[in-house]
C-alpha positions in Angstrom: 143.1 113.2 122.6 145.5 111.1 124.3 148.0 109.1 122.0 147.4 106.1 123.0 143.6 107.0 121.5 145.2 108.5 118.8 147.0 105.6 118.0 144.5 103.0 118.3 142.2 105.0 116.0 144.7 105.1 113.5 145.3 101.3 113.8 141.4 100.4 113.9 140.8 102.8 110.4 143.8 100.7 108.7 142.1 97.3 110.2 138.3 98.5 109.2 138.9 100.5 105.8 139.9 97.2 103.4 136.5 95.5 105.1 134.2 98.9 104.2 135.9 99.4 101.1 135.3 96.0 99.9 131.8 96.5 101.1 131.0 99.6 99.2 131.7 98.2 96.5 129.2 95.1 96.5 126.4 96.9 98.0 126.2 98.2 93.9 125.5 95.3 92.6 124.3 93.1 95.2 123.2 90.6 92.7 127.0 89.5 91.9 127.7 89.7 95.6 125.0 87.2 96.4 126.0 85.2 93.4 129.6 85.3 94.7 128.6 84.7 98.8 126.3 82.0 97.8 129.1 80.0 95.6 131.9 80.4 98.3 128.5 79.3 101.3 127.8 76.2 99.4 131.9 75.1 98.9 132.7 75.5 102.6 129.5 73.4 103.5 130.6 70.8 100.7 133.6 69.6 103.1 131.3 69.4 105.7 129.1 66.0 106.8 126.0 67.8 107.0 126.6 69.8 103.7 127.3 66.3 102.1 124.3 64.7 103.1 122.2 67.7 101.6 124.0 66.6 98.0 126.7 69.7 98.1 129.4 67.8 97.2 128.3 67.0 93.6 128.6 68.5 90.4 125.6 71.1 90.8 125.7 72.4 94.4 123.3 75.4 93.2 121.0 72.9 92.1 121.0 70.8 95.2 120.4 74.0 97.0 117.4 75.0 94.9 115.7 71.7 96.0 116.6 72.6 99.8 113.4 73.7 101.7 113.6 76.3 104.7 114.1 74.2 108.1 114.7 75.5 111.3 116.7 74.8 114.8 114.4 72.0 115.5 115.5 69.6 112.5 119.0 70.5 113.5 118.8 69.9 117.0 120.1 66.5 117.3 122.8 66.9 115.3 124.0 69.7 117.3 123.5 67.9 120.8 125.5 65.6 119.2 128.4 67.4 118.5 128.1 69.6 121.8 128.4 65.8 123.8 131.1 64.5 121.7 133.2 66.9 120.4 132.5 66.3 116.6 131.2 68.7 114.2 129.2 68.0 111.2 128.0 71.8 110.2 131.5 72.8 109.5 134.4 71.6 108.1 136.4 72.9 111.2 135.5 72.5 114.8 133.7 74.6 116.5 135.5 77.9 118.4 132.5 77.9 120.8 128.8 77.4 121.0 126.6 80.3 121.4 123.4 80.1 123.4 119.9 81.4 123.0 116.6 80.7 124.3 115.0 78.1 121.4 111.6 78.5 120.1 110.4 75.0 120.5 112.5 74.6 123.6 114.6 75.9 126.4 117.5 76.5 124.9 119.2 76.4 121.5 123.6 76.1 120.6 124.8 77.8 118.0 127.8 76.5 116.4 130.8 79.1 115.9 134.0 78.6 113.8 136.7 81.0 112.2 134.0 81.7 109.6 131.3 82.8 111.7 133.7 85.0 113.9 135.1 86.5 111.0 131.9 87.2 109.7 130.8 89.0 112.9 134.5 91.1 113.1 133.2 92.6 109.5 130.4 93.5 110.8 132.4 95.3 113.5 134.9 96.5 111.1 132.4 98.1 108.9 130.4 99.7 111.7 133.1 101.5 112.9 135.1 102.7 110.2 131.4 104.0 109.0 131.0 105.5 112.3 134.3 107.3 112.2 134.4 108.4 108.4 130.2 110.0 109.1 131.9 112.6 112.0 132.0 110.7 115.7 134.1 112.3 117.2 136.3 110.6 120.2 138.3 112.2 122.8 138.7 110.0 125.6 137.7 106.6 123.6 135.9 105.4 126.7 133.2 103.0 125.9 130.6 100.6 127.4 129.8 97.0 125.4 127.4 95.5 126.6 128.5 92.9 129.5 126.4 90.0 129.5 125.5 89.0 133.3 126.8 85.2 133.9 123.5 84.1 135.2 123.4 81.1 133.1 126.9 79.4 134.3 129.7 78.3 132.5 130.3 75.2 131.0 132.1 73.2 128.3 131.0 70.7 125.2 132.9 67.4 124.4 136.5 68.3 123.9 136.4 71.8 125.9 134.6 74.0 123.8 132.8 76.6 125.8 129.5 77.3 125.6 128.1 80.9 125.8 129.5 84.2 124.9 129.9 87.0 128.2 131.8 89.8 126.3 130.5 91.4 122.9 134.4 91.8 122.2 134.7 87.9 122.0 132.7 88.5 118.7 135.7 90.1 117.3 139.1 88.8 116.4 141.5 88.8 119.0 143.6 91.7 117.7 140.5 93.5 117.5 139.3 93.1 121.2 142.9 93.7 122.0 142.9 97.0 120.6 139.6 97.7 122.3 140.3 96.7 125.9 142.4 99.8 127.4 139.1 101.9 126.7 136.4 99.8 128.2 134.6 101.3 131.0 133.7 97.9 133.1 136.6 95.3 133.2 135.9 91.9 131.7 136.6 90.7 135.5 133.0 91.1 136.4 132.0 87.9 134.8 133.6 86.3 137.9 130.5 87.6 139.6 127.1 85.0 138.8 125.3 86.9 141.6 122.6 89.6 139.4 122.9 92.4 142.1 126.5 91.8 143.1 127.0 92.3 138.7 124.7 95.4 138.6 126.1 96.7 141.7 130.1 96.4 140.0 128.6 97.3 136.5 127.0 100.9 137.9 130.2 101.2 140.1 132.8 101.6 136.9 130.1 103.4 134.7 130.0 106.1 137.5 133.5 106.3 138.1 133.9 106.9 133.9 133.1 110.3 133.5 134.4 110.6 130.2 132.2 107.8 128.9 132.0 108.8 125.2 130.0 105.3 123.7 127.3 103.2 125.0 126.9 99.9 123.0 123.7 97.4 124.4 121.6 95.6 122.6 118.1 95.7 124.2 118.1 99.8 125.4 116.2 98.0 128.3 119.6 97.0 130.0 120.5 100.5 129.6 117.9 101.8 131.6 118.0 99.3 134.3 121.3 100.3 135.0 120.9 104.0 135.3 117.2 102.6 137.6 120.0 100.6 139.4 122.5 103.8 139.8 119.4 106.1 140.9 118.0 103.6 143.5 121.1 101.8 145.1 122.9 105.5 145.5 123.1 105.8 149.1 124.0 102.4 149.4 127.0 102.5 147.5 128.2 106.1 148.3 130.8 104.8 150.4 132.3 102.7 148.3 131.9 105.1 145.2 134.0 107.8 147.8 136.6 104.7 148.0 137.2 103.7 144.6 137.2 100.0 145.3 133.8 97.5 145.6 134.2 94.2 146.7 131.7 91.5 146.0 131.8 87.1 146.2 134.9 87.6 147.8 136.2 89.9 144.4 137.9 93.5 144.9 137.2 95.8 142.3 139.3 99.2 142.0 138.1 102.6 139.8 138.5 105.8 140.2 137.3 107.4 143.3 134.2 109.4 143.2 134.1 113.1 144.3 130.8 114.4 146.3 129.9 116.5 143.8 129.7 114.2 141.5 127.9 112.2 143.4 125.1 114.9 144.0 125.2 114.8 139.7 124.2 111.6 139.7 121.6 111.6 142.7 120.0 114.5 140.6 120.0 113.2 137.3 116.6 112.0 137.3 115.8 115.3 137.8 118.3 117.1 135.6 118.9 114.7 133.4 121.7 112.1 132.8 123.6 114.0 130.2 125.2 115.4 133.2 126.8 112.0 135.1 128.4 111.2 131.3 128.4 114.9 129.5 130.6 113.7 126.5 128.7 110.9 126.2 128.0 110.6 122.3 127.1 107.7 120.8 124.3 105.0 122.2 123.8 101.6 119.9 121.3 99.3 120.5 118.0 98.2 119.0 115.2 100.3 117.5 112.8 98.9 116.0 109.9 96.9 117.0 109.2 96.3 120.6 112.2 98.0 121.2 111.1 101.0 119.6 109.9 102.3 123.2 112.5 101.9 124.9 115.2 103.3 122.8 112.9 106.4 122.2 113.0 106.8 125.7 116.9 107.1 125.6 116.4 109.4 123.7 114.3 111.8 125.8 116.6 111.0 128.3 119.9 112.0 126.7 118.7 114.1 123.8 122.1 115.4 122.6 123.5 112.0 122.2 122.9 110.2 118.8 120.6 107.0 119.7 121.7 104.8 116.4 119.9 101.3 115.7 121.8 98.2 115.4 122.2 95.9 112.7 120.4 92.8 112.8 123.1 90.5 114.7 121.3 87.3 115.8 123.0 84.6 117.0 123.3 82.6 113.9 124.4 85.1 111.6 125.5 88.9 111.0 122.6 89.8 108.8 122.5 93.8 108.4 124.5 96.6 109.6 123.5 100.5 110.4 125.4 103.1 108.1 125.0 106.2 108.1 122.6 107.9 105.4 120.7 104.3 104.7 117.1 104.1 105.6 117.8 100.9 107.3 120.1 98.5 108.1 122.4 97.5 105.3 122.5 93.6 104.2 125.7 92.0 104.7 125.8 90.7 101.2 129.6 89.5 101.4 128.9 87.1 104.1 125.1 85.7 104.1 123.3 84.8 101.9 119.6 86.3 102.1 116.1 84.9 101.0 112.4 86.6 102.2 110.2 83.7 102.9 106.4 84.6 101.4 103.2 83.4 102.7 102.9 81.4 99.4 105.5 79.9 100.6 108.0 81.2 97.5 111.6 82.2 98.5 112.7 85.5 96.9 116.7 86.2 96.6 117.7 89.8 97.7 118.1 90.4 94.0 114.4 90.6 93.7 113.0 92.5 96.6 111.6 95.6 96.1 110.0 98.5 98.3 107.9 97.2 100.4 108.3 94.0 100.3 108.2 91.9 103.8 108.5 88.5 104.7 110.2 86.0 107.1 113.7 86.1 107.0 115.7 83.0 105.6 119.6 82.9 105.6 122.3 80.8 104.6 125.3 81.3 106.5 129.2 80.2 106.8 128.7 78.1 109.9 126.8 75.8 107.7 122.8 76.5 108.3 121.3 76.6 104.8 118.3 77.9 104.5 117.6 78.3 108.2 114.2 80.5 109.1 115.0 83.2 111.5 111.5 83.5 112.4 112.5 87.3 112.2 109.9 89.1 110.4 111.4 92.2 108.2 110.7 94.6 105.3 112.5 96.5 102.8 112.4 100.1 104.0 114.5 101.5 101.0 117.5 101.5 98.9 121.4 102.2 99.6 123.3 102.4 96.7 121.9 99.3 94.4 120.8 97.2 97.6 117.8 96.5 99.4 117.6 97.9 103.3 115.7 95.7 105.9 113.8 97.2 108.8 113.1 94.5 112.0 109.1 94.1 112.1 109.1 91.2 114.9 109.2 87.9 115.6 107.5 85.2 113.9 106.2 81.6 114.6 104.8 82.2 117.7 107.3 84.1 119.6 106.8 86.8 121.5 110.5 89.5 122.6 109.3 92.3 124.5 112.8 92.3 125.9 115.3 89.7 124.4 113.5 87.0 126.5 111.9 85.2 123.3 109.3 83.0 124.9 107.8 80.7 122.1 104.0 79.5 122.3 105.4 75.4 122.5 107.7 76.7 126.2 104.7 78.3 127.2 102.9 75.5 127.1 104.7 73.0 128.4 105.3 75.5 131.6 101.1 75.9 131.9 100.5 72.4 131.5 102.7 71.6 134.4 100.1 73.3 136.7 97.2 70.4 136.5 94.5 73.0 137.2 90.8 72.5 136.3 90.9 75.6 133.9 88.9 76.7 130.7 91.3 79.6 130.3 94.6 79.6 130.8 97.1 81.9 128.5 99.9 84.1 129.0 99.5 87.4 127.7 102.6 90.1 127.2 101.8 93.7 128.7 104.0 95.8 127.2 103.1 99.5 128.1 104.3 98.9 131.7 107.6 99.6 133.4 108.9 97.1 133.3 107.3 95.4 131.1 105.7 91.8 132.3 103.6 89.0 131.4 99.9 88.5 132.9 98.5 84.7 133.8 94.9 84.8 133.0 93.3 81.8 134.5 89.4 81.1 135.5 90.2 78.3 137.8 93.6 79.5 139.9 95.3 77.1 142.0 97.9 78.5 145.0 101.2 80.0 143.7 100.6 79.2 140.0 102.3 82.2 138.6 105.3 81.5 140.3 105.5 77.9 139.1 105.6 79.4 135.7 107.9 81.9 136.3 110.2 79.0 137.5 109.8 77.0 134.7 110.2 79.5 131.9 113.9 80.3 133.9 115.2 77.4 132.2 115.4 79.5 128.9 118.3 81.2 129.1 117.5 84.7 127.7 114.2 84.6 130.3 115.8 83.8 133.0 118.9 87.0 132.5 115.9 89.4 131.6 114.0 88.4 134.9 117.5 88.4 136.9 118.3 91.9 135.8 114.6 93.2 136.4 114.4 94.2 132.6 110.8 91.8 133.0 108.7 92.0 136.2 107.3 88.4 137.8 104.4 87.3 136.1 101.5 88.9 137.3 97.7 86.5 137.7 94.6 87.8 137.0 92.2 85.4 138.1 88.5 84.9 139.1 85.8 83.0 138.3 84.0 84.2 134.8 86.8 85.3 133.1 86.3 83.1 130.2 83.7 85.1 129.3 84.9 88.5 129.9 87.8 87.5 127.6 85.8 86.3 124.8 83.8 89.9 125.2 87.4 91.2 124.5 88.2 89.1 122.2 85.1 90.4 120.4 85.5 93.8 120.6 89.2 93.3 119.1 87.1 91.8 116.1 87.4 87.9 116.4 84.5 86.4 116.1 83.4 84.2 119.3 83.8 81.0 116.9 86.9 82.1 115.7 88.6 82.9 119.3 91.0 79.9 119.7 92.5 78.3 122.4 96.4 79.4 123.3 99.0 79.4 125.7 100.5 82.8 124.9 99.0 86.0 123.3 101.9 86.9 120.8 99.6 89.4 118.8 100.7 93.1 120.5 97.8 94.7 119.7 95.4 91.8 120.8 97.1 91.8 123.9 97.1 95.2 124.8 93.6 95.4 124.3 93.2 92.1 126.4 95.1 94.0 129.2 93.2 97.0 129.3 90.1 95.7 128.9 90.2 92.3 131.5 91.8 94.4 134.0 89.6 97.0 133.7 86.4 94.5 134.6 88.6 93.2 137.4 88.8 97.1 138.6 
């Protein structure tokens, strides 16, 4: 261990420890932490304009929040656009650090306000991961780690008054003494966020992972990006060599320098498909990302791929809010109870506080959160898988309202339509349907009445959502494949029938979000077009 790792341990265990000490604590009685996150919430948001108009700033703020009901992006919408044009900022109290974007599941796009508060709560998060990490047995020699690099396919711009909109670098999450202490050990320099182009940032991305032999941590957050990188490594090999051999790739006009590449190394990494990729990174020993749901797959297919590296499940992290985090020995993700405050939305349409879940119990997730969203659905659908301690663990089930996030791409049922009703064909059937079990994954146009390049309209349409348009860029999604031909109504309300829905039940949709209806749809349309 070099001492400049040994140092930055040290410093990152006195940073973290206060932060999972404190944590500990709460997570035995959770009760007096929500109690305690939900007073401090409701204060900030009182010195805030929209906390004010929702009657915070009177005598009984928990009584004015009791009368709240859920709401979602869409009521909050113009407000935001507001701000983002002129600068203001009526969640907070504070202006906004930056605005965080998203694809928006009754639109193209959604902003997500962040101030000191919602930074700080995501820099627990961190804090807390890590010292947990490091107190459970990782083990580091060389420190040198990969955080996921978000491709700059979306552009960079600004809001009223210069804030910027979009994060690139998972370290910008952090506070700055934080991703200071972080940098000298990151594998791929923060430089390739120059590059918009999504094979010139592959090709620089695969370069510096090569070149880092003694890789030690992989952090991504779909394991899908993961793997197109290593597909990218194994299929573009001959085409880099030469510049591997070099140490230096230059692309847009941008020189990038690593170390040089030796031949047998090379020959590692042009075999590893067939000897396994525990020999390009062989100290590699830690991969985070997501686990559950429709990334379940996926990340168990890391795991047959490096099976003496410990494949751990994030947190849920979405971009409104820290909400959980992995520690070691929980049977799920661990509720942040410090920093949100956590209701389960019922079908009854009852709110229960995290003081009352039990085993079992699921529901749609509803958090209030320091950036000033109260009650704000997630449209995240979770369950309690267990206990740590006193509190309540929450396992990711899907999405809910419509959405469908085979990748990270969260394509909602209201984009869908709007892109299929663009295409002014004489249809009976017209939906978009997920197929999952392929590689990659991709989404199917069925359509009894096809008109002349109609998936690629749709594909062009649904690019204006942001997290769409970087999974399609970075081939983590394949184009949208039609199936097409006269009678398919019928043959789909056959498979509709054999899934169980009745043929005067089957209703009209844009997109298939069910997984199991829509693999059967798949296997069995396709098969009749066979």
């Amino acid at each position: 261990m070099s001492w400049l790792l040994r140092g930055a341990l040290s410093l990152l265990r006195g940073l973290a420890g206060p932060a999972w000490r404190s944590f500990q604590e709460s997570l035995d009685d959770p009760a007096a932490a929500q109690e305690r996150t939900l007073r401090r919430l409701l204060a900030r948001s009182a010195r805030s304009r929209f906390g004010q108009s929702q009657g915070l700033a009177g005598a009984a703020p928990e009584t004015a929040f009791e009368r709240l009901q859920p709401t979602d992006y869409a009521s909050l919408r113009a407000l935001i656009e507001s701000d983002i044009a002129t600068g203001s900022h009526h969640f907070s109290p504070e202006r906004p650090r930056l605005y965080e974007r998203t694809s928006g599941s009754g639109g193209p796009a959604k902003y997500i306000p962040y101030d000191t508060a919602v930074r700080a709560a995501c820099d627990r998060m961190f804090r807390i991961w890590a010292y947990d990490l490091l107190q459970s047995g990782l083990r580091l020699h060389s420190g040198r780690a990969f955080m996921s690099v978000s491709p700059p396919l979306l552009g960079q711009r600004r809001a009223g008054g210069g804030v910027p909109l979009g994060v690139a670098l998972d370290t910008d999450y952090l506070a700055t003494h934080v991703g200071l202490l972080l940098r000298p050990f990151l594998a791929v320099p923060a430089r390739v966020l120059a590059l918009s182009g999504a094979d010139d940032f592959k090709d620089v991305v695969v370069a510096h992972l090569l070149a880092a032999s003694d890789l030690e941590v992989v952090s991504v957050w779909n394991p899908t990006y993961w793997l197109v990188l290593l597909e990218h490594a194994s299929r573009h090999l001959a085409r880099l060599t030469g510049e591997l051999r070099a140490g230096e790739i230059s692309r847009a006009g941008l020189r990038f320098r690593f170390r040089p590449l030796a031949a047998q190394r090379i020959g590692r990494v042009a075999c590893a498909a067939e000897q396994g990729w525990h020999t390009v990174w062989p100290h590699l020993a830690l991969i985070s990302c997501w686990t559950d749901a429709e990334a379940a797959g996926p990340a168990a297919g890391l795991g047959r791929l490096f099976p003496r590296v410990w494949v751990q499940g994030k947190g849920l992290l979405a971009t409104e809010a820290a909400i959980t985090v992995p520690i070691v020995g929980a049977p799920a993700p661990v509720p942040l109870v410090d920093d949100v405050y956590l209701e389960l939305l019922q079908p009854d349409g009852r709110l229960l506080p995290l003081a009352q879940w039990r085993l079992g119990d699921q529901g749609e997730l509803v958090v209030t959160q320091a950036g000033g969203f109260l009650r704000y659905r997630m449209h995240d659908q979770v369950v309690v898988a267990g206990f740590f301690r006193a509190t309540p663990c929450l396992r990711f089930q899907g999405r809910s309202g419509g959405v469908v996030d085979l990748v990270g791409e969260k394509l909602s049922e209201e984009l869908v339509r709007s892109a299929l009703q663009g295409l002014r064909t004489d249809h009976r059937l017209l939906a978009l349907c997920p197929v999952a079990s392929a590689d990659p994954p991709f989404y199917a146009l069925f359509c009894d009445a096809p008109t002349p390049h109609m998936a690629d309209a749709v594909d062009a349409f649904l690019y204006c959502s942001p997290h769409y348009r970087v999974a399609r860029e970075l081939h983590q999604l394949a184009p949208i494949r039609l199936v097409a031909r006269p009678g398919l109504l019928k043959d789909w309300q056959q498979a509709m029938a054999g899934a169980g829905i009745a043929e005067g039940n089957v209703k009209a949709t844009s997109l298939v979000v069910n997984r199991e209806l829509a693999a059967r749809l798949w296997a069995a349309l396709t098969q009749r077009s066979a």
